[in-house]
C-alpha positions in Angstrom: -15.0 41.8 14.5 -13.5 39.8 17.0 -10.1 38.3 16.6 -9.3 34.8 17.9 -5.2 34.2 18.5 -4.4 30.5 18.4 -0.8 29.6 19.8 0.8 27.3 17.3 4.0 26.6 19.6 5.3 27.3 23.2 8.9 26.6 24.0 11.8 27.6 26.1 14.9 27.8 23.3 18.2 27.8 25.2 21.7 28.7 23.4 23.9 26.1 21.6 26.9 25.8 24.2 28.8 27.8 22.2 27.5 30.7 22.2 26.3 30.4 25.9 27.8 33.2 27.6 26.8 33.1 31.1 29.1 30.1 32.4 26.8 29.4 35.1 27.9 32.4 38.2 25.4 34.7 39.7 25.7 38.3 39.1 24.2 40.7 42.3 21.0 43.0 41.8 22.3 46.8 42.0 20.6 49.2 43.8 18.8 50.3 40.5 18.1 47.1 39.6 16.2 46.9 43.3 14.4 50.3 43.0 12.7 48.9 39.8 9.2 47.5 39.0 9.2 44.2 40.3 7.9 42.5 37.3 7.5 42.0 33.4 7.2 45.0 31.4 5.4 43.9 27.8 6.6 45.9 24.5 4.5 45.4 21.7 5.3 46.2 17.9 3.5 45.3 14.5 4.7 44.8 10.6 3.0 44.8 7.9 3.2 42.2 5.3 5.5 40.4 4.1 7.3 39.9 6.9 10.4 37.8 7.7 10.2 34.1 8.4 9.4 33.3 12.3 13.0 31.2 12.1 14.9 34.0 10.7 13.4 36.3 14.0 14.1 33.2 16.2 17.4 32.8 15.3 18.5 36.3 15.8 16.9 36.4 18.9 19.2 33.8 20.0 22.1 35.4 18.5 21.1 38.7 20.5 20.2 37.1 24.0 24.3 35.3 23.3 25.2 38.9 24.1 22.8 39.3 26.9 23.4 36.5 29.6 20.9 38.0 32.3 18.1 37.6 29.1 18.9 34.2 29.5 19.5 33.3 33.0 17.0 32.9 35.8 16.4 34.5 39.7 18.5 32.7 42.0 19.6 33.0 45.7 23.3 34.5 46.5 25.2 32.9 49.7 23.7 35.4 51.9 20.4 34.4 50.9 19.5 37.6 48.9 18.2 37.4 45.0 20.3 37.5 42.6 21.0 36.8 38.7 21.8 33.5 37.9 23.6 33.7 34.3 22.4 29.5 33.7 21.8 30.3 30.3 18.6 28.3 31.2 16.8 30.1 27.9 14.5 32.6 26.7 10.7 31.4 26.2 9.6 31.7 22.6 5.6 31.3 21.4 4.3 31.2 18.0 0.8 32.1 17.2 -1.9 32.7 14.6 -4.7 35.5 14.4 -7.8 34.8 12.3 -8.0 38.2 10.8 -5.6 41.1 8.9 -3.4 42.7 10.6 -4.9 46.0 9.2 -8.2 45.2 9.8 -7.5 44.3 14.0 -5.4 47.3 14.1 -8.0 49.9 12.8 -11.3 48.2 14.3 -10.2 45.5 17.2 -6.8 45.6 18.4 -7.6 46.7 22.2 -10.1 43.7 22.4 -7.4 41.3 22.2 -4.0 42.8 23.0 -3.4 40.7 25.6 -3.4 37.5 23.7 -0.5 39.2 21.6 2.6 39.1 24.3 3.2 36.2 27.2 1.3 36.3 30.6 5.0 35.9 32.6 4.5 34.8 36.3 7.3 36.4 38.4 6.3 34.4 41.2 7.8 31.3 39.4 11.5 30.8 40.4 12.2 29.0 36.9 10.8 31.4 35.0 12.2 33.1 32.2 13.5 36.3 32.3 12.9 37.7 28.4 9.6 36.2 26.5 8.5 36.6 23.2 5.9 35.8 21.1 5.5 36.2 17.3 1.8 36.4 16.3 1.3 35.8 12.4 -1.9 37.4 10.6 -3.8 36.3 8.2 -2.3 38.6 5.3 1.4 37.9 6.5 1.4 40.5 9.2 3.5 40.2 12.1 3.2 41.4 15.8 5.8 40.5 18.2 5.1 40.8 21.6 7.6 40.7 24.4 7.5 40.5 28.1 11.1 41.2 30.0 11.5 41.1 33.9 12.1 45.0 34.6 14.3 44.1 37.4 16.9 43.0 34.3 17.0 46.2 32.7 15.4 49.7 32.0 13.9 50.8 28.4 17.4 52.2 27.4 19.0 48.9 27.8 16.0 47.1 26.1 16.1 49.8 23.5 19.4 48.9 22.3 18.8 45.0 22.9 15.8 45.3 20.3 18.0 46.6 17.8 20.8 44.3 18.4 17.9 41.7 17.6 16.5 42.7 14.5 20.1 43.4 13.4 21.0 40.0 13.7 18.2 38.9 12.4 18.1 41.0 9.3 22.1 40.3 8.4 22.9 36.5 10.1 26.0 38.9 11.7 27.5 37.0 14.2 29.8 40.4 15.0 27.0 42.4 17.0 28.0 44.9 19.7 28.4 43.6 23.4 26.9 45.3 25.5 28.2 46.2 28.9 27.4 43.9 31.3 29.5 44.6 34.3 27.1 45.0 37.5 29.3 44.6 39.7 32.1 48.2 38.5 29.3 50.4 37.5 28.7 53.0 40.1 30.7 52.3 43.0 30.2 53.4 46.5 32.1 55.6 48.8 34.4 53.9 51.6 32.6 54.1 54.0 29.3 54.5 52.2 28.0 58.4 53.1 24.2 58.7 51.9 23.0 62.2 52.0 19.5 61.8 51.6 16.0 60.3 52.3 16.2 57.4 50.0 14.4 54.8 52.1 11.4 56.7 51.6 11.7 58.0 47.8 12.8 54.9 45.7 12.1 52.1 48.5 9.0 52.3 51.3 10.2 53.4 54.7 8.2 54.8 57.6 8.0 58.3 56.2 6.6 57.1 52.1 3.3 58.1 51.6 1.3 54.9 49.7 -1.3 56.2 47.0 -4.9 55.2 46.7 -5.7 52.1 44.6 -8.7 51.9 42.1 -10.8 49.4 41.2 -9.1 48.1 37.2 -12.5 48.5 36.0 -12.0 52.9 36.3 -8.6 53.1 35.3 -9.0 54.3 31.4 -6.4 53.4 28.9 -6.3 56.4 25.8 -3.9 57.2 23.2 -3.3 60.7 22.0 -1.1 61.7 18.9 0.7 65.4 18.5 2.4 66.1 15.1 5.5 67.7 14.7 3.5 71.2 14.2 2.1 70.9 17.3 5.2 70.2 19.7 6.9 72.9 17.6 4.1 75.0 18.5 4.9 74.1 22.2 8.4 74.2 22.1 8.0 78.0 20.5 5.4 78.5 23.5 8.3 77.9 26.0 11.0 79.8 23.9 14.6 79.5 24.2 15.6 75.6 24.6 13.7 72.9 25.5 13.3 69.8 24.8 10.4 67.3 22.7 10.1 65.5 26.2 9.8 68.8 28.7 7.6 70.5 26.5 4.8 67.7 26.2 5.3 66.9 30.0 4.7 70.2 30.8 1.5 70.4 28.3 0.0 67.2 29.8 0.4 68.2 33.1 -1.4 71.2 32.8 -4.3 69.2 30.7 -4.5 66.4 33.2 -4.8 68.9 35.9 -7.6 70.8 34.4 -9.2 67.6 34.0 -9.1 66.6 37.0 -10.5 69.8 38.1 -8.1 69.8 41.0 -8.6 72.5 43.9 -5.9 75.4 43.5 -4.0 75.0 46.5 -3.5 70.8 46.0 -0.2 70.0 45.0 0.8 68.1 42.4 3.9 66.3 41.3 5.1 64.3 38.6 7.7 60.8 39.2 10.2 61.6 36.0 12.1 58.5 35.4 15.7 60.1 34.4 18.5 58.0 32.9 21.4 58.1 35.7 24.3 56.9 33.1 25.5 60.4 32.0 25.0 62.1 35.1 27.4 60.2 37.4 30.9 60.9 38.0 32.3 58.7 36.1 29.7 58.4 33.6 28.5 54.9 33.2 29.0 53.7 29.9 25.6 54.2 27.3 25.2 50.7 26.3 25.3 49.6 30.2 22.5 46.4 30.1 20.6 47.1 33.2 18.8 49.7 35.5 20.6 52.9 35.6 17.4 54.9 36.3 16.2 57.3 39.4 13.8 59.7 39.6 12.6 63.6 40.0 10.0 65.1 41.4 8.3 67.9 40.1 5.9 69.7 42.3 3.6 72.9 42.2 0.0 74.2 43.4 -2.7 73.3 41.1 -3.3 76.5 40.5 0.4 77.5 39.4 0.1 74.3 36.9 -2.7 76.2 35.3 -1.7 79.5 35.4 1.8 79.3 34.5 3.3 79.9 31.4 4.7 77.2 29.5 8.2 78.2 30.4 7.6 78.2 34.4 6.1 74.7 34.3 8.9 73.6 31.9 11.3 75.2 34.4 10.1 73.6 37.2 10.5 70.7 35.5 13.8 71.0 35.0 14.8 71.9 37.9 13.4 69.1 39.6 15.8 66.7 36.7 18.7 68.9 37.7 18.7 67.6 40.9 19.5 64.2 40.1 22.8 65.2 39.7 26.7 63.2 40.2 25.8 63.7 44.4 22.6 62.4 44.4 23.1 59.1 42.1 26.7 58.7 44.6 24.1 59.3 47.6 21.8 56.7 46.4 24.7 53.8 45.0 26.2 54.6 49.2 22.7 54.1 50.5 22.2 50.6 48.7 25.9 49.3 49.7 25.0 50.3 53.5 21.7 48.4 52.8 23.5 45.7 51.6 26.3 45.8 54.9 23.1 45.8 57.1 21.0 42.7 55.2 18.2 45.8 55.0 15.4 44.3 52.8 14.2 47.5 50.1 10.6 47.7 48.6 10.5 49.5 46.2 7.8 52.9 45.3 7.3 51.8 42.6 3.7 51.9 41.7 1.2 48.4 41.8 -1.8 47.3 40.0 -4.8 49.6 40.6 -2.5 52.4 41.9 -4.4 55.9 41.6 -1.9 58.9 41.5 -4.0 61.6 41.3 -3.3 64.1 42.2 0.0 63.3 40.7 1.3 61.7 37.6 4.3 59.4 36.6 6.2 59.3 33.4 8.2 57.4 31.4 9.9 58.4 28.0 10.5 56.5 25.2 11.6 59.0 23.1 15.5 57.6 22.9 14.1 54.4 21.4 15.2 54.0 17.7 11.7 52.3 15.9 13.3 53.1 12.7 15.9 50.4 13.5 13.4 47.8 14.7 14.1 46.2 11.2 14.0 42.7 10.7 14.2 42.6 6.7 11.2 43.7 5.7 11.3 47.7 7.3 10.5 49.3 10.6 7.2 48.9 12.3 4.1 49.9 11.3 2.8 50.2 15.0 3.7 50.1 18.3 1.0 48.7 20.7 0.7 49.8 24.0 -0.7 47.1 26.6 -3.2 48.3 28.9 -1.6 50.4 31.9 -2.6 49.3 35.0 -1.7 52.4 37.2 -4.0 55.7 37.1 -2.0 58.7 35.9 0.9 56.8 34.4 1.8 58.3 31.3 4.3 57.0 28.5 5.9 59.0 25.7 7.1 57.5 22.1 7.8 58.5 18.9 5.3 57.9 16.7 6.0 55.2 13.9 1.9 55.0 13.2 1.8 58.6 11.8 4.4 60.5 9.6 6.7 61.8 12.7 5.4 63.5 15.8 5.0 61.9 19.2 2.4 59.7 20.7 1.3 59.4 24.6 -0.2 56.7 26.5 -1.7 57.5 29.1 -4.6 56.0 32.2 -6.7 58.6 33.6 -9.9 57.8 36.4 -12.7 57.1 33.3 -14.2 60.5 35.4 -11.2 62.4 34.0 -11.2 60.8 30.6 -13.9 63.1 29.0 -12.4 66.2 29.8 -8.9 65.4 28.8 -10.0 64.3 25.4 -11.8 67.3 24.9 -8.3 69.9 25.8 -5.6 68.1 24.9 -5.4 69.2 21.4 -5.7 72.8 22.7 -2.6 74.9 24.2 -5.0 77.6 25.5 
């Protein structure tokens, strides 16, 4: 069955003047913000009919974004020529579209064909293009996907997390008295006098002489694949590891050995795992939770092949968090000095992170989405019924969710080699 999407309407919808919040100054990129993905992350989520009105989801998306001036602002060019936020409240684009088929139907038989007509292509190449895009794709029966595509270099999946809510709230109660979120760049984090980096971060979260560049794939090998474990089966994990531990360590841990096996690794390889680790309760002073922007670095786990697989749960789990330890109050100070002394110097940083085609194996990289709320995604008519993952362009990046498909438990998304893809399937049910 294939599903044609027909866009109804395409439009940039900027604030009414008084709810514009920006006032037109230009806000600096931090050095989280820098050692980002440079470019637009889509987030994809599906209702089931009847769902509310596309003006009642437009209008508290505006009255969100109000809150959120770098949602509406554009790139722009500070007076020492570096990029920058421009808070222009120059909009948000908004498309409307139709899909020739149900909703249930494309999601059990044909939703992979034609996922990437359900969010907006974004081209960060563009220097008026928007920053936050949505698109609102009606089925035939009345379901609803929205689709969303946000620059990354705005803000990480915590800050997004919350801004999601903040939108269906609005939309489901017309409140004009939402939480603001904090917006401050510029007192978040601040560096030493003088700046005293103590370690090697031009060539962890930005490429210097000493960063090692992975091996890029052709897209056509990179797998996507989605794999579901219940709540009995991470309790069976977590009672594997014993004492505490985490939904998030315990699955890392379990597809790291799984992914290893598959990929049949040779025992004395090492292998390591980029954990994206929220930054805003480990520095000193903490950075306040609802923070809008990137607040994220990252650990590195790393053993021998062979210890993955032969390991207990607990020892991998351990070495995991050990590796999250580390990014303690000294490291995140290290890194905030290192950016202002970039800064000082008019040092250009590229960041690691990962580009189309990238093939980490022997390593992996994940991200958790475990904080985000689905249950509050609730625009009138209930939480979603589905959250769509677009394809992921980078071998051996994994994603972790909670699962709103299935009665609890926790999904992963995950893109192997297709020679790998086999061979996980077959294990990754199995803690043995």
């Amino acid at each position: 069955m294939a599903v044609t999407v027909e866009i109804t309407r395409r439009a940039v919808l900027r604030l009414p003047p008084p709810s514009a919040r920006g006032g037109g100054r230009k806000s600096p990129l931090t050095a989280f913000d820098r050692a980002s993905t440079d470019g637009y992350i889509p987030a994809i989520f599906a209702w089931n009919a009847p769902a509310p009105d596309n003006a009642v989801i437009v209008d508290g998306l505006l009255a969100a974004v109000a809150r959120y001036p770098q949602l509406a602002g554009r790139f722009g060019i500070d007076d020492r020529g570096r990029k920058c936020f421009h808070l222009n409240d120059a909009g948000v684009l908004v498309v409307e579209a139709q899909a020739d088929a149900d909703l249930a139907d494309a999601l059990v038989h044909d939703v992979a064909a034609h996922i990437d007509e359900l969010y907006p292509k974004a081209d960060k190449g563009r220097a008026d293009e928007p920053l936050f895009q949505a698109q609102l794709t009606r089925y035939r029966c009345g379901g609803l996907v929205i689709g969303t595509a946000c620059q990354h270099l705005v803000a990480d999946g915590q800050s997004m997390s919350f801004f999601y809510t903040a939108w269906a709230t609005a939309a489901r109660t017309a409140s004009a008295t939402l939480p603001s979120p904090f917006t401050d760049r510029e007192t978040i984090a601040v560096p030493r006098s003088p700046p005293a980096p103590k370690f090697d971060h031009r060539n962890i979260e930005f490429r210097g002489p000493s960063h090692s560049s992975y091996a890029v794939l052709p897209m056509d090998r990179i797998k996507n694949l989605a794999c579901h474990f219940p709540e009995e089966f991470v309790a069976g994990l977590k009672a594997r590891v014993g004492g505490r531990c985490s939904t998030f360590q315990c699955l890392l841990a379990h597809a790291w050995k799984k992914v290893t096996a598959a990929r049949d690794l040779a025992p004395e390889e090492f292998t390591q795992i980029r954990v994206a680790v929220n930054c805003r309760g480990r520095a000193d002073p903490p950075v306040p939770v609802e923070y809008f922007g990137n607040m994220v670095l990252w650990a590195f786990p790393r053993m021998r092949a062979r210890e993955v697989l032969s390991s207990s749960y607990a020892a991998v789990v351990g070495a995991i968090r050990d590796a999250v330890a580390r990014v303690d109050a000294e490291y995140i100070q290290s890194f905030v000095d290192f950016g202002e002394a970039a800064e000082r110097d008019g040092e250009e940083l590229a960041s690691t992170a990962a580009g189309l085609g990238t093939a980490f194996c022997p390593d992996l990289e994940v991200d958790s989405w475990l904080g985000f709320r689905f249950h509050d995604l609730d625009f009138g008519q209930g939480p979603p019924c589905a959250f769509l993952p677009p394809d992921l362009p980078v071998e051996g990046l994994m994603i972790i969710v909670p699962s709103c498909a299935a009665k609890g438990g926790v999904d992963l998304f995950m893109a192997l080699d297709a020679e790998h893809v086999d061979a996980f399937k077959q294990m990754c049910s199995s803690m043995d």
